[in-house]
N, C-alpha and C positions, 0 to 999 in steps of 0.2 A: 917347428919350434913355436911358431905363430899360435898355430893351432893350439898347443899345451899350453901356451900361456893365457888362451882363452878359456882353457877347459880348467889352468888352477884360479882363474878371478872369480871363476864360473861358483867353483868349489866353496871360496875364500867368502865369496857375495851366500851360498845359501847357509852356510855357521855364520854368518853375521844375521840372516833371516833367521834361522834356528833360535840362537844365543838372544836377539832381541825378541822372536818370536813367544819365547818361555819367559823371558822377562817380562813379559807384557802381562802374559796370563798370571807372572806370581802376581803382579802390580794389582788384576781386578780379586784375588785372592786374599783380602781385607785380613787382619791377624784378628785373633777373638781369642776369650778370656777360657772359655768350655765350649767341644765341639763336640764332645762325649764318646770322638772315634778310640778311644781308649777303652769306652766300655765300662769306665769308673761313673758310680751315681751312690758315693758312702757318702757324701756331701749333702745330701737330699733327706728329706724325712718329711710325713705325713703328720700333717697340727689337727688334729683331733679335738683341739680345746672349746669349739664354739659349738652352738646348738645343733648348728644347719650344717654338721661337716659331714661327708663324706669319707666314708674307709676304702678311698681309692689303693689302688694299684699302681709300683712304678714298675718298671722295666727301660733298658736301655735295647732299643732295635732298629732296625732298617729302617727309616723313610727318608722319603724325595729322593734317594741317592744317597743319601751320606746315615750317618748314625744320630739319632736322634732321643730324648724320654720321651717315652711313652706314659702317660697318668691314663687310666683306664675309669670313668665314673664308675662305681657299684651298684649305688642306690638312688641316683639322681639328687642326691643331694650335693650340697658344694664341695670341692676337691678342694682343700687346702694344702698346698706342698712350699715347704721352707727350704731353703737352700741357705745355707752356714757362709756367710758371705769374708768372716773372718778367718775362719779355716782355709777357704782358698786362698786367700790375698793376707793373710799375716798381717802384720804392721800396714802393710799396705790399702787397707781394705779402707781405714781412715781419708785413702786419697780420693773414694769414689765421689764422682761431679754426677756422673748420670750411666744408665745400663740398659742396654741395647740385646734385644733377643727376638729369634724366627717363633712364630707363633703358630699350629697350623694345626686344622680339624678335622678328623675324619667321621663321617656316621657309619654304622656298621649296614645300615642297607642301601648305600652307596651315593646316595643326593646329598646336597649341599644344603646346610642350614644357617646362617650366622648364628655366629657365638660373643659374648663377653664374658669380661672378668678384670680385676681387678691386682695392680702391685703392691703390698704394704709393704712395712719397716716392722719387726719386732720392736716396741718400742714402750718402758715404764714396766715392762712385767706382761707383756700383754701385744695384742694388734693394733699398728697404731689405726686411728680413725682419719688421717690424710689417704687417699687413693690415688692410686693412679690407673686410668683405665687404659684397655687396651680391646682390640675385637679385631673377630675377621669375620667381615661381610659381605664379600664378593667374593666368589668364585674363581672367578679370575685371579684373585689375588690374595690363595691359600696354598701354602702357609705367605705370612704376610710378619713383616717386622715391627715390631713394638718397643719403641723407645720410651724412658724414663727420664727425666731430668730432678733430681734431691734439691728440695731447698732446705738447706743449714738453718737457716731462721726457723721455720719450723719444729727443730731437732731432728733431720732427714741426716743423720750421719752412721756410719757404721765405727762400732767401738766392741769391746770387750762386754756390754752390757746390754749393748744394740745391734747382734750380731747377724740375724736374719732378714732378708730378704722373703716374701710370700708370695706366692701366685696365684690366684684361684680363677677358676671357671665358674662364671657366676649366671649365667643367659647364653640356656643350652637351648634353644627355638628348636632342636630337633628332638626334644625329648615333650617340650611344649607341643610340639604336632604330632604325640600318640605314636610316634618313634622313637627306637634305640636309645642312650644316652651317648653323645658325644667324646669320640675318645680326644683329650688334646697333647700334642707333640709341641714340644720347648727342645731347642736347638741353639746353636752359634750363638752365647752368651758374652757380650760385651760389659765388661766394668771399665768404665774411663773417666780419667782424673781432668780435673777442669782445662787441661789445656786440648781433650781428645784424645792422648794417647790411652792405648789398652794396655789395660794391666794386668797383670801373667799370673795364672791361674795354679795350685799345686791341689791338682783333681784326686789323688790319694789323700786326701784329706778326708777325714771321719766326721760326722756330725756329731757336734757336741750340745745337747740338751740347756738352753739358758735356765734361770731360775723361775720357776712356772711355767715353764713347756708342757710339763707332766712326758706321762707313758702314754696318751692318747685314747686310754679308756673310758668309756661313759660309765661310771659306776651307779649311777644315779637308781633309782631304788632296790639296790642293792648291798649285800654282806663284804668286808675287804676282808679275806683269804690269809693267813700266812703265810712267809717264804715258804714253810715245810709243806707248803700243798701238794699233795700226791698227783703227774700226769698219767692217763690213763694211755700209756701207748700204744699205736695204731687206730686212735681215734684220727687223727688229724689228718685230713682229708677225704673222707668217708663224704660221701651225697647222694642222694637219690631222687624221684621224684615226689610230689604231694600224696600224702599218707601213705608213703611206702618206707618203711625203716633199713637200716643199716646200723652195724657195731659191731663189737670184739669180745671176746672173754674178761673177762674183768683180772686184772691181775692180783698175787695175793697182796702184794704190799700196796694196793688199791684196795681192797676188802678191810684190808686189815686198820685203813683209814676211814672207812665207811662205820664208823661208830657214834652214837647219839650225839646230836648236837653238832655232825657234820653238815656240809654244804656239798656239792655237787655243783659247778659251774662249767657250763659250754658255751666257748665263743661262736659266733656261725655264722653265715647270711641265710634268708630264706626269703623268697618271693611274696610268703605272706605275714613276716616277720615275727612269727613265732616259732616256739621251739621247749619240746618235752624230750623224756624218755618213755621207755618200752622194754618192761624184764620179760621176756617170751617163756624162760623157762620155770617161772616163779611154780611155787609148789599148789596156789590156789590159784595156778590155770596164767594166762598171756595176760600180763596185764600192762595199760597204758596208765602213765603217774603224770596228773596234775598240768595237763595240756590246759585248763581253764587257767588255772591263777598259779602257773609257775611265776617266779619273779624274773619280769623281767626290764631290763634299762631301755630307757626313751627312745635310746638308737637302734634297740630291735635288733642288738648282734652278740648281746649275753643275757645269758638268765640262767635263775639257778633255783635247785632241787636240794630241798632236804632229806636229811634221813628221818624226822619225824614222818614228810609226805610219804616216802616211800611205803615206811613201817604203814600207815593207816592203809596205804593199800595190800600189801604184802604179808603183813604181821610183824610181829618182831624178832621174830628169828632169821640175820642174816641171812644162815647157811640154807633157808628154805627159801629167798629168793631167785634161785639161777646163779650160774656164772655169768652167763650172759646179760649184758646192756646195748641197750639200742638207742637210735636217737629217730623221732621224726617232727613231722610239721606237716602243718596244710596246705604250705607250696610248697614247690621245686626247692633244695637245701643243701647247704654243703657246713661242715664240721672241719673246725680251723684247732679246736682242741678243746679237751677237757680233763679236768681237774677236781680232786676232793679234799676238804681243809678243814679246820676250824675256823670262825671266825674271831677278827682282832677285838671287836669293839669299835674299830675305827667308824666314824661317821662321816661324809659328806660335808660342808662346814660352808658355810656364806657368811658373806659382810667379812674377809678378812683383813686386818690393817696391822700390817709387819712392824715390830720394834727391830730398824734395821743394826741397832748397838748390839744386837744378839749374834748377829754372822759372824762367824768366827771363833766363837768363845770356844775353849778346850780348856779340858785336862785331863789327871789322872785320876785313879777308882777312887772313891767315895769321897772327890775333892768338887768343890762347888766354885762356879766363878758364873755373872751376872753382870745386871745391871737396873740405877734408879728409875723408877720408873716415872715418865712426864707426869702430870694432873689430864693432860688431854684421856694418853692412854690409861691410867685407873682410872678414868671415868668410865672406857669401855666393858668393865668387871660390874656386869652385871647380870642378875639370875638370868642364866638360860646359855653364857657366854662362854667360850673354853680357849681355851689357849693351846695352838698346836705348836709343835715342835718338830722341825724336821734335822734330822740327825747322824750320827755314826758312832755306834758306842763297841768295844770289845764283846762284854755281855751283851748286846742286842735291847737293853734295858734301858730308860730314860723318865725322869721324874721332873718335878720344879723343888725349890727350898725357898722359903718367906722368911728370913732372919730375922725381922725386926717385929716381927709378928707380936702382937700385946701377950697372946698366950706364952710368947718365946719362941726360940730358934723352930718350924717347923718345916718336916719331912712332908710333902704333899704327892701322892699320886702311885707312889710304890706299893702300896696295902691291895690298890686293884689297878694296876697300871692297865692300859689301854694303849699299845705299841704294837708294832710289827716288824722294829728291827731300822726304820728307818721315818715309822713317822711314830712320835707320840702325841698324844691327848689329853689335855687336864681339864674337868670342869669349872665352873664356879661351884658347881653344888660341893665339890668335894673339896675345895679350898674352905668353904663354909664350913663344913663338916669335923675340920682342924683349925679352923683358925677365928670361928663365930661367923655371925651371918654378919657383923657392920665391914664393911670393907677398908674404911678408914684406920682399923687395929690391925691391918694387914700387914700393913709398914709398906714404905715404896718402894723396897728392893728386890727384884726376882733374880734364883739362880736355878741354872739346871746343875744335873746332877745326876749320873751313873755309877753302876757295882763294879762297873770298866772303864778304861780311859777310854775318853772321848771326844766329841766334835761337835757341837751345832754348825747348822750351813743355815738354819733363819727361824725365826717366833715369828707369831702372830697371833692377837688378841682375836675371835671369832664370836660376831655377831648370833649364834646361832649352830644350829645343822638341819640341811633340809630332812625330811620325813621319806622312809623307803612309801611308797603306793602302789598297791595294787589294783587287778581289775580296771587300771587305764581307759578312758574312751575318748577319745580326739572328735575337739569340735572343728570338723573343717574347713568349716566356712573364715574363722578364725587366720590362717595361717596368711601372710601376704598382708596382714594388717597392719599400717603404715602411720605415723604422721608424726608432729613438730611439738617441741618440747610441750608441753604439757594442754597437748593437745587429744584428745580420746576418741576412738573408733574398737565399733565390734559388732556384736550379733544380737541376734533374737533365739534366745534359745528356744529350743522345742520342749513340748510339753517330756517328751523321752530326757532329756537332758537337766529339766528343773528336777525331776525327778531322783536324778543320782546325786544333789545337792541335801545331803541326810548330814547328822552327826556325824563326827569323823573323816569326814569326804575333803577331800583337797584338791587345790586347780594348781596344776603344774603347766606354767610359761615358759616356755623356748625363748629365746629374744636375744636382739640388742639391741643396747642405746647410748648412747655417747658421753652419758651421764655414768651407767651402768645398772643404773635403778629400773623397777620393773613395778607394775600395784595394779588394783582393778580398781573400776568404778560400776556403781549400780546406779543410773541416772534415772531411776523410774521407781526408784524405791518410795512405801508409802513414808519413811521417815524424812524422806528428800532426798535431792542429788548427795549419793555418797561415796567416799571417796576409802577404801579398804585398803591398809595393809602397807600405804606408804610410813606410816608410825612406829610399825614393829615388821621393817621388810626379813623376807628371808631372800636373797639374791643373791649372785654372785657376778652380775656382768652378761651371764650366759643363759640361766636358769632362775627361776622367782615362783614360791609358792606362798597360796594363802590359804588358810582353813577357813571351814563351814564356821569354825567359830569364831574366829576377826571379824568374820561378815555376821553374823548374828549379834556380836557385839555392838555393832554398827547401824543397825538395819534391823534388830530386834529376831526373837525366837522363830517367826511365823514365814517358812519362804515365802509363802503365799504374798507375802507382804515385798519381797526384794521387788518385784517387776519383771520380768523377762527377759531385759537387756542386759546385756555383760559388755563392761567395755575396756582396755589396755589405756596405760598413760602412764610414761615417766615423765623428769622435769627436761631430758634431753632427745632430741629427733630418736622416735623408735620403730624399730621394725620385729614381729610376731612371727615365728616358724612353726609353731604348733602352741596348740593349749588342751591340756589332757584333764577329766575328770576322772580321782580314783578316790581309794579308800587307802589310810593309812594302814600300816599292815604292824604299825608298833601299839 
């Protein structure tokens, strides 16, 4: 009996070791907000919106043990990745104090590099300019955790208007030493509310686009497409190596959109970041189309083909092209999709400034509703200015109406609209064109107005639109150039370089700066230190160009006369990602 009762205390003692045992281990089993073992990552979305971004890759997979994102760099440029921090946490998201997250780096040829990067806040329309950094620079201690702490005074809060949270990999040291680009893994996601508690995460939550996220593309000297653009199926995912082509039969209701005045546009990546086509079966023999001055955007991941190019090489008879289309490039490539359309008319648009009385506004077809407009904003109606509109109408249709206009009640924009179903377009020239050139007889009241009932989601008055450019040439030495409000640094251009500075020629700036402004200077100019292009900018925050004739205005007809030196300067701390020379292509 002795015995048994030794052998049940026996029992009783290791379920109380068991029972505390597992208790212990939940205890160092910390609760977290996203662990991603569900394999949900719709919360997540790639911000495309700034110069330097990166068309990373997410995927959810294995690492260390547990489940982890994966962000894969593509092109060594910065991975920007948002995560919907109201989506997960609802009403709650309000309560976040500070956000705790595993940070951890792999190189693909297997050494250890330190990495940084940075936390924002979506914050005004835009990224805020507060950071918070983060890195992992030991070895030892990768992946490595990365706390945040929000200050409210700042506006570090999450709301319905401030809903994203950013993370970027910004100081990839293994791509810096002529290696790989570094892949980085985000894990065990904490959101905690200022007393420390975690707050609970609903990971089936879908990412919802704020107002100015965009769709992530650089359209930048490029054509905007119609919804009805034709995809060309079985292109997407087609790749091969440098100068070696792949493609598909063209289909007919792909032919059948291949008529004057069409576009052709292919997304892709490629090593050497160009990218044409190839009709092998054309009637006057294999022919390669417009590998020199296809168009294509600064990001080097679309560009596009017309059917005039085609035609000059093929001739004009469709049916004597081939069915066949090919795609190649000068490096290694891969084809994400392509597509053929007409173009909207839409332009690229800098200097925008929202009339936010506009959000909102509805009604039914041919009904108008508006608002007066400040004296700040009609001062902005000026030649060269347009007014966007972004929308939802029944018909796909969207105009403005001037009421008070001195001529009378005027219809503005419908005679040539410029739409594509969700943005419209109105100039000043064509406000002019109805209503006199003084803007003063405009009257202060603007309304939109559709053939359908409708929707504005927001207006804004636009400084401008930047210039499509072709024939690009990046000055490299340029890129990394840095300094303090209205402080200047740059280069010496080469005698190759003064040279593509002709008529028509324009210098496209990558950038940011805290201000959002962007301008050159010619400090060696013989008319003096000059200063270009801050008086009439074209910028948006992200992107700034100036023409050969701002600066010949400035600086007089004779390059001979600017100097050799090019240099960058806004009024707030900036930093330069590339500077390209081309040719306007309008």
């Amino acid at each position: 009996m002795k015995a048994k009762r030794m052998l049940a205390l026996l029992m009783v003692m290791l379920m109380c070791v068991g029972i505390f045992g597992s208790a212990a281990a939940w205890a160092d089993e910390a609760p977290v907000s996203v662990d991603f073992e569900d394999g949900n990552m719709g919360f997540v979305s790639v911000y495309s919106g700034m110069a330097n971004a990166d068309a990373c890759a997410l995927e959810v997979v294995d690492y260390n043990g547990s489940k982890a994102l994966q962000i894969t760099n593509g092109s060594g440029k910065v991975p920007y990745v948002a995560f919907d921090v109201v989506g997960l946490l609802g009403d709650k998201a309000a309560d976040v104090a500070s956000i705790d997250m595993t940070m951890g780096i792999v190189n693909p040829d297997g050494k250890f590099y330190a990495c940084s990067g940075n936390v924002m806040l979506w914050m005004d329309g835009g990224l805020s300019s507060e950071k918070h950094g983060w890195s992992v620079y030991l070895e030892a201690k990768n992946p490595k955790s990365a706390p945040v702490t929000l200050d409210p005074a700042k506006g570090e809060v999450f709301s319905a208007e401030q809903p994203l949270m950013i993370v970027t990999l910004e100081v990839d040291n293994g791509a810096t030493a002529g290696e790989a680009n570094a892949v980085l893994y985000i894990d065990d996601i904490s959101f905690k509310d200022a007393d420390g508690n975690v707050l609970e995460a609903d990971t089936s939550a879908a990412f919802t686009a704020p107002e100015g996220f965009g769709g992530g593309k650089d359209m930048s000297n490029l054509q905007f497409l119609g919804a009805d653009a034709v995809e060309l199926e079985g292109m997407a995912g087609k790749a091969a190596d440098a100068w070696t082509q792949d493609g598909v039969d063209m289909t007919e209701e792909f032919l059948a959109a291949l008529v004057p005045g069409a576009v052709i546009e292919i997304e892709y990546s490629s090593e050497a970041g160009d990218m044409w086509i190839v009709m092998p079966d054309a009637t006057v023999g294999w022919s390669r189309v417009e590998q020199q001055t296809a168009a294509t955007n600064l990001s080097k991941n679309i560009c596009q083909i017309t059917y005039e190019q085609i035609a000059a090489v093929c001739g004009d008879d469709v049916s004597a092209w081939g069915a066949r289309l090919q795609c190649e490039s000068s490096g290694a490539w891969e084809v994400y999709g392509v597509k053929v359309g007409q173009p909207t008319g839409l332009k690229n648009l800098a200097g925008k400034t929202e009339i936010p009385e506009m959000a909102g506004k509805a009604a039914g077809a041919w009904t108008q509703d508006g608002v007066e407009l400040t004296e700040e904003q009609l001062a902005l109606l000026v030649p060269g200015s347009v007014i966007e509109i972004s929308y939802a109408s029944e018909t796909g249709d969207m105009w403005i109406v001037m009421p008070d206009a001195s001529v009378g009640w005027s219809r503005v924009g419908d005679q040539a609209p410029v739409c594509d179903g969700s943005v419209a377009q109105v100039t000043y020239e064509q406000i002019a064109a109805v209503c006199g050139d003084d803007p003063s007889t405009w009257g202060t009241r603007i309304q939109c107005e559709s053939s359908g009932a409708w929707e504005v989601y927001g207006v804004s008055i636009c400084s401008g639109a930047f210039k499509s450019v072709k024939g690009n040439v990046e000055i490299p030495e340029m890129a990394g150039k840095a300094a303090d409000a209205w402080t200047q640094d740059g280069v010496e251009l080469t005698e190759e370089q003064l040279a593509l500075l002709v008529p028509g020629s324009v210098i496209t700036i990558q950038y940011q700066s805290d201000t959002g402004d962007m301008w050159i200077v010619m400090p060696d100019a013989s008319a003096g230190w000059s200063r270009v292009g801050n008086e009439a900018p074209v910028c948006d925050g992200s992107m700034a160009q100036v023409t050969y004739e701002q600066i010949a205005a400035v600086c007089g007809d004779d390059v001979s006369a600017w100097g050799t030196r090019l240099q960058c300067e806004a009024s707030g701390a900036w930093e330069v990602f590339s500077v390209n020379i081309g040719t306007a292509a309008e």
